[in-house]
Structures are given as C-alpha cells and as structure tokens.
N, C-alpha and C positions, 0 to 999 in steps of 0.2 A: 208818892206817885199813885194816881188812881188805876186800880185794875179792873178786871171784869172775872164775874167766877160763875160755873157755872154749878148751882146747887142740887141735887136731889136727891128724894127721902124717900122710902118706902116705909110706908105703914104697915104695921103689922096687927091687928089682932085688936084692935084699937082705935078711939076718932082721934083723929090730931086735934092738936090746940091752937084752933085756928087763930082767936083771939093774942095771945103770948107768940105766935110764930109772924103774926103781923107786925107785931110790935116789935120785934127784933128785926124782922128785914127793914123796918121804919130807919132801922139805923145807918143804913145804907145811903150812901149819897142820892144813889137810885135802884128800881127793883122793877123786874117784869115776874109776872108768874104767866107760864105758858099751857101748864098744864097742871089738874092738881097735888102733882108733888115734884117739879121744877122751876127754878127760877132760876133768872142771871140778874144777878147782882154787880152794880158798879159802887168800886168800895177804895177805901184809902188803908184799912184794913186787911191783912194779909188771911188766906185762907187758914191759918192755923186758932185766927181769933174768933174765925165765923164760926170753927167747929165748936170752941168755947161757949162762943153766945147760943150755941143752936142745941148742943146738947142735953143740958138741963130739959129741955121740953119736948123730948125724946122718950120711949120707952124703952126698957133692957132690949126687946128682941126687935125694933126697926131698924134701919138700916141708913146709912149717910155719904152720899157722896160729894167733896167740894173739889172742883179744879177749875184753874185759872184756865181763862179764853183769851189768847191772844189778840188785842187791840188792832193789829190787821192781818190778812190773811182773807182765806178762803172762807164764803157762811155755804149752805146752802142748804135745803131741807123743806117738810110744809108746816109753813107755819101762818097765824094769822099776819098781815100787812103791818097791824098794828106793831109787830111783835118785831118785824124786820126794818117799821120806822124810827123804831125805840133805838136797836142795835146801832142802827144808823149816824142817827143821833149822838148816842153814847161816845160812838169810836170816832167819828169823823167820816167814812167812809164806806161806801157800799158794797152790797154783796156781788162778788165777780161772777161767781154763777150765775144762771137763771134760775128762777125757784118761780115757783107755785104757788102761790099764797092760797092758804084754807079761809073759808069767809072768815068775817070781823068778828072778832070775841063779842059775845053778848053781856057779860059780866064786865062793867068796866073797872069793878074792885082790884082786877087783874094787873092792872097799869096803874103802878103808884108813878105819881109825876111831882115828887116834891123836888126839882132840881132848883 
C-alpha cells in the first residue's frame, strides 16, 4: 500500500548532497520538495527504509525527520499551489481548509512528476 511521508533534514555545518539526495527521493513512486530541507514523499516503502536510504548521505551532526501523512484528513498551511496540486493529486482529495497559496515555485527541479 502506498503512503505519504513527510521528510525533513536539517543541515548542519555542511552542503547537502544534493545530487545522491535526488537520486534517492528518485526512488519514490513520487516526490515534492517544498522547501530546501522538506519533502513528501509518496512511497510503497515504509518509513523505516527511507531512513536507510537517506542516511548514508547524512552527516554525524544533521538531523532527520520522517513521518507518515495521512492519505486523508485535514492539509492546510502556505504553501505554493503547485505543492497543494501535487497533494491533491497523490491522495485523491482536497484540502478542507482554506489555505493561502504562496506564489508558484520558481525552481521547477522541485516537482519531480515521474508518476
């Protein structure tokens, strides 16, 4: 069963590996990155294999968060449009709140759409 997870990293002291950290969210059925050190990921994978995959390309002192997003439910927050058509998309269903959308990402690296 596919889930949704919501990832984030804090860098510490260090540039990330952007390169190795694409290539691993690659692995994901699908991926948004919202912000430089968050994504949600929709995966068949449970969150205990993301931390596998993700950690080798970590440093000792960054930091990792992964938890599962509930498929429906409450979204709501500012985020770009893109980011809440993604959700959308992913889950089936829309956000119940009202939200705010921040303008459109300008980086469309952001939005991998391999589905």
């Amino acid at each position: 069963m596919n889930k949704l997870f919501h990832i984030g990293i804090n860098f510490y002291g260090r540039n990330p590996k952007h390169a190795e950290l694409s290539a691993a969210f690659d692995k994901a059925l699908s991926w948004v990155r919202y912000a430089p050190n968050c994504w949600v990921v929709l995966s068949s994978s449970d969150g205990y294999a993301w931390f596998h995959r993700l950690k080798p390309l970590l440093h000792d002192d960054d930091s990792i968060l992964i938890c599962e997003i509930p498929m429906q439910g409450e979204r709501t927050g500012f985020l770009p449009k893109l980011v809440w058509d993604w959700l959308e998309k992913q889950t089936g269903s829309k956000t119940i709140l009202d939200v705010l959308p921040r303008p459109a990402l300008t980086d469309q690296h952001d939005l991998n759409q391999n589905v």
